[in-house]
N, C-alpha and C positions, 0 to 999 in steps of 0.2 A: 358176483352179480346178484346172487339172491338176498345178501346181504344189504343190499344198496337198491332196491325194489322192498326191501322190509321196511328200511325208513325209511322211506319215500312214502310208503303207506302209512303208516303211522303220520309221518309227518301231517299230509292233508288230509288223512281221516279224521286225526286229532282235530286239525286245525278247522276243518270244515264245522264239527260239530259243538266246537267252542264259539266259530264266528255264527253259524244258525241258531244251533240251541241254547248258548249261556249267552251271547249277546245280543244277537237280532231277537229273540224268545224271549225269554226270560227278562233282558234288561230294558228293554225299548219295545216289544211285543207289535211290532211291525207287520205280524200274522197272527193266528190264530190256529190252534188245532183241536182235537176230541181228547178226552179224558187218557183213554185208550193209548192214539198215539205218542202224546206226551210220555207218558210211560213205556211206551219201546223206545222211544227218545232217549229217555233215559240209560235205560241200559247201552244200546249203542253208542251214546257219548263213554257211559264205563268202559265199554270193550277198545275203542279207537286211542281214549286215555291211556285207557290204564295208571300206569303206576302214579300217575299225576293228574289223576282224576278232579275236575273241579265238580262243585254243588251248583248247581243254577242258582238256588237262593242268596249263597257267599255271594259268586260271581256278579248277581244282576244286582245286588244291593252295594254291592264295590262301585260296581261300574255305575252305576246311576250317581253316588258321591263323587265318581270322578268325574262327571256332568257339571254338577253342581258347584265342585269348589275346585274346578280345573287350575292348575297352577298358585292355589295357592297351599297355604302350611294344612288345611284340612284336605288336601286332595287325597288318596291312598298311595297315589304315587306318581311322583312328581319331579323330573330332572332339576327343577328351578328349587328343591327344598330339600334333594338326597347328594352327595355329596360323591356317589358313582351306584353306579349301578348293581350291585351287589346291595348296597345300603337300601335303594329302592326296594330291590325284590326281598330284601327282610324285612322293612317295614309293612310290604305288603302284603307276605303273609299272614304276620301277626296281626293286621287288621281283618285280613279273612277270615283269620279262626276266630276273632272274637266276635265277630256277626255271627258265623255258625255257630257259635258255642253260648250265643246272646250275653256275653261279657259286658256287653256295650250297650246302651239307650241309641236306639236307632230311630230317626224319624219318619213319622209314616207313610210321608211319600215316596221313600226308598223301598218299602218293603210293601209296597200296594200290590196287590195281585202275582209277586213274584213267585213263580211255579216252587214247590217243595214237597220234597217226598222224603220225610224225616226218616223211616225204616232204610230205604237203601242206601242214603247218602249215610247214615253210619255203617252199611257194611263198606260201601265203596271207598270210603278216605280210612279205614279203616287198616291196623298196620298190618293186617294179614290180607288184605286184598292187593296191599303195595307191593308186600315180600312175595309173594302170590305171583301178581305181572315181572316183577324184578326178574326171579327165578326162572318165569319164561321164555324171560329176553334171553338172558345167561346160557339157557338151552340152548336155542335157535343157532345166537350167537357160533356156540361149541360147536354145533352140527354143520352148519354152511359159511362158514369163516373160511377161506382161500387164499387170503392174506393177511398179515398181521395188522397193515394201518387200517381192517377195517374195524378191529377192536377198538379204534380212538372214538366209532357211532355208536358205542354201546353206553355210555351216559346222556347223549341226546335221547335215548330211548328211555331212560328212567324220569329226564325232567324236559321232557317235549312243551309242555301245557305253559309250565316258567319260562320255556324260550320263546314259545309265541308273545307273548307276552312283555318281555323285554323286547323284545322288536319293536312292536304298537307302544309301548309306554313310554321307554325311553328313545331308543333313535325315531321315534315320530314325532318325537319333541324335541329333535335334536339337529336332523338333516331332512334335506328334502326341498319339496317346494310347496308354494301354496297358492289356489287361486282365490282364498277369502281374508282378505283383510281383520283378526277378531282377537280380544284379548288374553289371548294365550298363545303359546308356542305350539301349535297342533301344525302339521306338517303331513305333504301325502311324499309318500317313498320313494312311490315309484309310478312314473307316464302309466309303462301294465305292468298291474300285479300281480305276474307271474309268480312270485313268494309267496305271499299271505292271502291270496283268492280276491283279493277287494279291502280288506282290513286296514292296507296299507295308506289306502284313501282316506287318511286320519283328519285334516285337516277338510274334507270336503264333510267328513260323520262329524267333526265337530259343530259346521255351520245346521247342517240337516240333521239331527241330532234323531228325528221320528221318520226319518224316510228308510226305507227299504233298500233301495237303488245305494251305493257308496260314490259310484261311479259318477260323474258331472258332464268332463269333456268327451268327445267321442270315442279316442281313444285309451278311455278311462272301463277298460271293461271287469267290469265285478262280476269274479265267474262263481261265485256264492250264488248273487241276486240270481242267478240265469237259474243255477240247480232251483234256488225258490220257485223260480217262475214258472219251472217243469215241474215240483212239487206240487204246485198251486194249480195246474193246468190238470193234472191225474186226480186234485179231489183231497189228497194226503193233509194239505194244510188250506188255509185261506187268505191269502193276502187282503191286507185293510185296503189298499190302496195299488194300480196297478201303473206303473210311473214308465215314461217314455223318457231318453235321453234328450237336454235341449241342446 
């Protein structure tokens, strides 16, 4: 049992602070927050990561190209130009580290204002802070393991961040349904998204691309936007925009 409460938190810890702070933050800046917070921010997304830690600045300057050139051959990643899913998440690394590592001419509307804390983001993707979380999962693992099938959750624990991810990348471009008619394959997963917090509501984030809210129909609830909204309500951050379901 403790096993299976470990990722579960990790799951939506991870998942929570990749969907607030590397996407709704960093890539679309749908809030606002203080110098300060940002930087607990930060850390907390390391600790939730861990071993799969992303950079706000990678992530938000991905994700804003994948705005940009949705489905087509410049997208980062793209079921209509990867040939399965494996092939995506390699191309999409390799374009993530070559933004972090500025290999590439990046245009400036992608890298406007997007939050960077060059010092920690090399300790964090750094390969002893990987082997570091690895090492602690391994522990954990060893110590509260009660069955053997639940050692098959011990690599979802190493590349948590890549499977969020392949979820919204590719099967949100793949299944699903849509209520906006647009040119691309963007798709929502699921009526509620119970999985991915709101994330899943791909095909609603693609039409609304600056809205806060994921969520459209009623029972479209983005339980992200709610935590913003108590975020927002306590002081912590500042929503641009304070949106009601139509």
């Amino acid at each position: 049992m403790a096993i299976v409460i470990f990722v579960l938190v990790l799951w939506y810890g991870g998942l929570f602070f990749q969907s607030f702070f590397l996407h709704r933050y960093a890539a679309h800046q749908v809030f606002t927050m203080s110098k300060t917070m940002e930087r607990i921010t930060f850390v907390l997304t390391w600790v939730f990561q861990g071993s799969s830690y992303l950079s706000a600045y990678g992530y938000g300057v991905m994700h804003r190209m994948h705005h940009a050139y949705t489905d087509t051959e410049n997208d980062p990643h793209s079921p209509s130009h990867d040939a399965n899913l494996f092939a995506m998440m390699w191309r999409t690394k390799n374009i993530y580290q070559d933004i972090n590592k500025q290999r590439i001419e990046i245009d400036q509307r992608f890298t406007k204002n997007v939050p960077q804390w060059k010092a920690f983001d090399a300790f964090a993707s750094s390969r002893f802070s990987r082997i570091l979380w690895i090492s602690l999962y391994i522990l954990f693992f060893a110590f509260f393991t009660t069955s053997p099938w639940q050692w098959s959750l011990l690599p979802v624990t190493f590349l948590m961040a890549p499977i969020h991810g392949v979820i919204i990348n590719w099967f949100g471009h793949i299944y699903g349904y849509v209520n906006y008619k647009m040119k691309n394959t963007s798709k929502n997963l699921f009526r509620f998204d119970f999985l991915m917090m709101g994330e899943g509501y791909h095909n609603n984030h693609h039409k609304f691309a600056s809205r806060a809210n994921f969520g459209v129909k009623w029972y479209e609830i983005d339980i992200t936007y709610l935590i913003i909204r108590l975020l927002n309500a306590f002081g912590f951050i500042q929503l641009k925009q304070i949106e009601v379901k139509s």
